[in-house]
N, C-alpha and C positions, 0 to 999 in steps of 0.2 A: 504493500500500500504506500511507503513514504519513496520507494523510487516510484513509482508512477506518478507521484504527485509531487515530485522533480520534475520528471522529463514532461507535464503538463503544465508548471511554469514555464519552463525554457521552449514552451514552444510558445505556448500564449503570450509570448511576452514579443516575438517577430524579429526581433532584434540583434541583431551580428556586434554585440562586444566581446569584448576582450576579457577574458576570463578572471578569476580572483583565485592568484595561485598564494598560496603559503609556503613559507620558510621557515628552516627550523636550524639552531647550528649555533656556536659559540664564538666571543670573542675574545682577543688577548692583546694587552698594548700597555701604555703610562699613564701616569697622572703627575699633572703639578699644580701647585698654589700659588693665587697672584694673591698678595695682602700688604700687609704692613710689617708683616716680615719679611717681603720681597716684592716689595711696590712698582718696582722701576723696568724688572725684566718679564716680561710676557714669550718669552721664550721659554722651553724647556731648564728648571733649575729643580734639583733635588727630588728627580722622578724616581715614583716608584712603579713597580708592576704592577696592575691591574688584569682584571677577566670578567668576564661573564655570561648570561646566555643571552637569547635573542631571537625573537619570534617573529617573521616577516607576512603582513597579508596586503600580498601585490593588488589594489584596486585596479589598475589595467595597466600599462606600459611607461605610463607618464609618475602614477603616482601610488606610494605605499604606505601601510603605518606598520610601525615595527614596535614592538614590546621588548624591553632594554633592561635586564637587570645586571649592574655590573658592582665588584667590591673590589681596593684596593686602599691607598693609603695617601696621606697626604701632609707636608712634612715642612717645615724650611728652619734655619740660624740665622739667627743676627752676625754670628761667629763667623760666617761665610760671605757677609758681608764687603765691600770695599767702602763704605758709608763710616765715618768716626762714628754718628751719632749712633747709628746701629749698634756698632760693636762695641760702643760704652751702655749699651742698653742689654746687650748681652741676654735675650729671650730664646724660646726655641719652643715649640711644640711637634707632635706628632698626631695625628687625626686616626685614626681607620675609618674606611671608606665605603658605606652599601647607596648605591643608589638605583630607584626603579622607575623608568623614563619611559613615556609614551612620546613617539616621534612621527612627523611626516615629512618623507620624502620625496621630493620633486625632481626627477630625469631629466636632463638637459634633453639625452636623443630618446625615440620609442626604444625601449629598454626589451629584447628579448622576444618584439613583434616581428610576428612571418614577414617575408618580403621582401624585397629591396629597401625600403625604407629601415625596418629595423638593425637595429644593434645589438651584437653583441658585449658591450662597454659600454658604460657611459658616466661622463659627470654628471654630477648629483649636487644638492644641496637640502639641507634639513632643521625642521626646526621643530619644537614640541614645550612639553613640561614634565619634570621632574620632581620625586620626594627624593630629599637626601638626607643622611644621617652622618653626622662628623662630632664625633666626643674627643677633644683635646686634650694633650695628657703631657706633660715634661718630667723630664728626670733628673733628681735630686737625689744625690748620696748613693749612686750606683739602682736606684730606684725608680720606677715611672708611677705620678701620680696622677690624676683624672682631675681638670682643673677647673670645671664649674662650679661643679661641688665649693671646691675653695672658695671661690669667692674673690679673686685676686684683683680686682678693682672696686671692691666695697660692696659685692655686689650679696644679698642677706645680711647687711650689718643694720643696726638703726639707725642708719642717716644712709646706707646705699641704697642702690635699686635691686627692685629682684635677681634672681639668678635667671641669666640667658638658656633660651632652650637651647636641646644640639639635633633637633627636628627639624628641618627647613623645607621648601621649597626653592626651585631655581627654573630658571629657560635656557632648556641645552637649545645649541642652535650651528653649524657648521657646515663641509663640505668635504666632500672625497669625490674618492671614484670607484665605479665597481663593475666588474668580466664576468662572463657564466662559461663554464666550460660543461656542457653536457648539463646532469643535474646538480653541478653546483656550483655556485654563487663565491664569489671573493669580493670582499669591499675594504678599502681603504679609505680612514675618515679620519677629520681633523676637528674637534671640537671644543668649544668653550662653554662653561656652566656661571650664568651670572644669578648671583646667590642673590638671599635679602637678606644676610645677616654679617656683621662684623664681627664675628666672635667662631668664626673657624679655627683662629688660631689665639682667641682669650686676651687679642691684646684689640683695645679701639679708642678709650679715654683716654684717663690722664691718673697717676701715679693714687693713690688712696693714703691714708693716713698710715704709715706703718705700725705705729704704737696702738693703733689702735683694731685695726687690723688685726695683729696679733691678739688681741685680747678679748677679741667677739668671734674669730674665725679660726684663728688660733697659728699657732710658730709656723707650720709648715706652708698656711698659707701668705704670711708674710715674707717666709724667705724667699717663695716661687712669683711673686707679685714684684718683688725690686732685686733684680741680678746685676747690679750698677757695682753695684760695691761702695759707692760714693757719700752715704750715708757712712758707712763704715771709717771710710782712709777720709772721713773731715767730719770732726765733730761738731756740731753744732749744724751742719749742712739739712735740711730736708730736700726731698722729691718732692714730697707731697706737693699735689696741684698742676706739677709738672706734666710736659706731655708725654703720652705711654705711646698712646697710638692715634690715628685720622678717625673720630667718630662721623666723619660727613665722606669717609667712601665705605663701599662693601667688597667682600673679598670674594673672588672667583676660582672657578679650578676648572681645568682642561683635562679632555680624555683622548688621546690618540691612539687608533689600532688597525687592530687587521680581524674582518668578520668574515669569518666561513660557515656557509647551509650550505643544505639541500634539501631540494624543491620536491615538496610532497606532491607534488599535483602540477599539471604542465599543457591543458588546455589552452587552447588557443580561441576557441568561440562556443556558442550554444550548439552548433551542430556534432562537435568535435564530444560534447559532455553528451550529449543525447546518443549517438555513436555507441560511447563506451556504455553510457546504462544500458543500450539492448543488448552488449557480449554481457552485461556482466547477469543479463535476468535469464 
């Protein structure tokens, strides 16, 4: 009963489109952090590995949405820095990385249509939304600790603000290119994730009170809050009030890889599905 009442849409319907083929298949590439730990270079710094899986549903030649879950990590020093002020500020964190992104892609050529006209390659460009999850975490005394919790710009004291989530949304949005050899699919892509949050990497304000800090949040998160030392080698000096980091930008992260399917399904029009439903009845 449900293929016949298949092959009675695809007929009632008259119409010679281009099929909805799906993809199935994984990907593998980097990550890196643009912020206030690495303001300046939007180029690859401090990449790590990344992967994930990836589920493609080709609406016809021109355009697809693809289902993106990818996990890796995200990282940057001040210590790495060429910036004084950086590496007198002396931060670092490290994030892990899940994110699950619904995308549309748009084909420059008819991607994989019969013909003359089609291609097999083509550039692409895509853009969507994304959940992401990045919990920050620096390490102290041979140790990594988790730093929202802390609180390291005042954030749960009685005079701070709340504590920042590490849940966000973002718009992935980029470009590659991608070949089909038979049944399967290679893409190369280049991408940027513009977050809504400043606190990927726990630094955005300005310096918090240390004495007190310590005394509502407690030692560890003062010592993780001001790595200056400057307080220390000059007595009488504070931070406090000082700038930590840019509250009026947000921090972003890039994913570059390489995605391999293959194509569960490879119709070409309603005649071509109607076809295969009578071998298969």
């Amino acid at each position: 009963m449900l293929r016949a009442t298949i092959v009675f849409l695809l007929l009632a319907s008259g119409l010679r489109v281009a099929a909805q083929v799906n993809e199935l298949g994984a990907t593998i590439g980097a990550t890196y952090y643009i912020g206030d730990l690495n303001p300046y270079k939007h180029y690859p710094v401090d990449t790590k590995l990344a992967g994930g899986l990836v589920f493609r549903h080709n609406l016809n030649d021109r355009y697809a949405l693809r289902l993106q879950g990818i996990y890796g990590t995200l990282q940057a020093y001040d210590s790495n820095s060429e910036d004084p002020i950086q590496l007198n500020r002396n931060l670092h964190f490290r994030a892990p990385l899940f994110e699950a992104a619904m995308l549309l892609e748009i084909n420059y050529f008819p991607y994989r249509k019969r013909g003359k006209d089609g291609k097999k390659w083509t550039p692409f460009v895509f853009g969507g939304l994304a959940y992401f999850r990045a919990s920050p975490s620096a390490q102290f005394q041979d140790s990594w600790y988790e730093l929202q919790q802390l609180g390291t710009e005042g954030q749960g004291t009685s005079q701070g603000p709340k504590l920042y989530p590490v849940d966000h949304m973002a718009i992935p949005f980029g470009a590659g290119l991608k070949f089909n050899v038979k049944r399967i699919d290679f893409q190369l892509e280049w991408g940027m994730r513009r977050t809504y949050t400043d606190y990927i990497d726990d630094v955005s304000g300005t310096y918090y009170d240390n004495d007190l800090l310590a005394f509502e949040n407690g030692p560890l998160s003062a010592a993780l809050a001001d790595r200056s030392g400057l307080e220390e080698a000059n007595p009488g000096y504070s931070n406090t009030g000082r700038t930590r980091g840019d509250p009026n930008t947000r921090d972003w992260y890039v994913y570059s890889g390489l995605t391999i399917t293959y194509i569960l399904s490879r119709f070409s029009d309603c005649e071509e599905q109607y076809n295969w439903m009578k071998r298969k009845r």
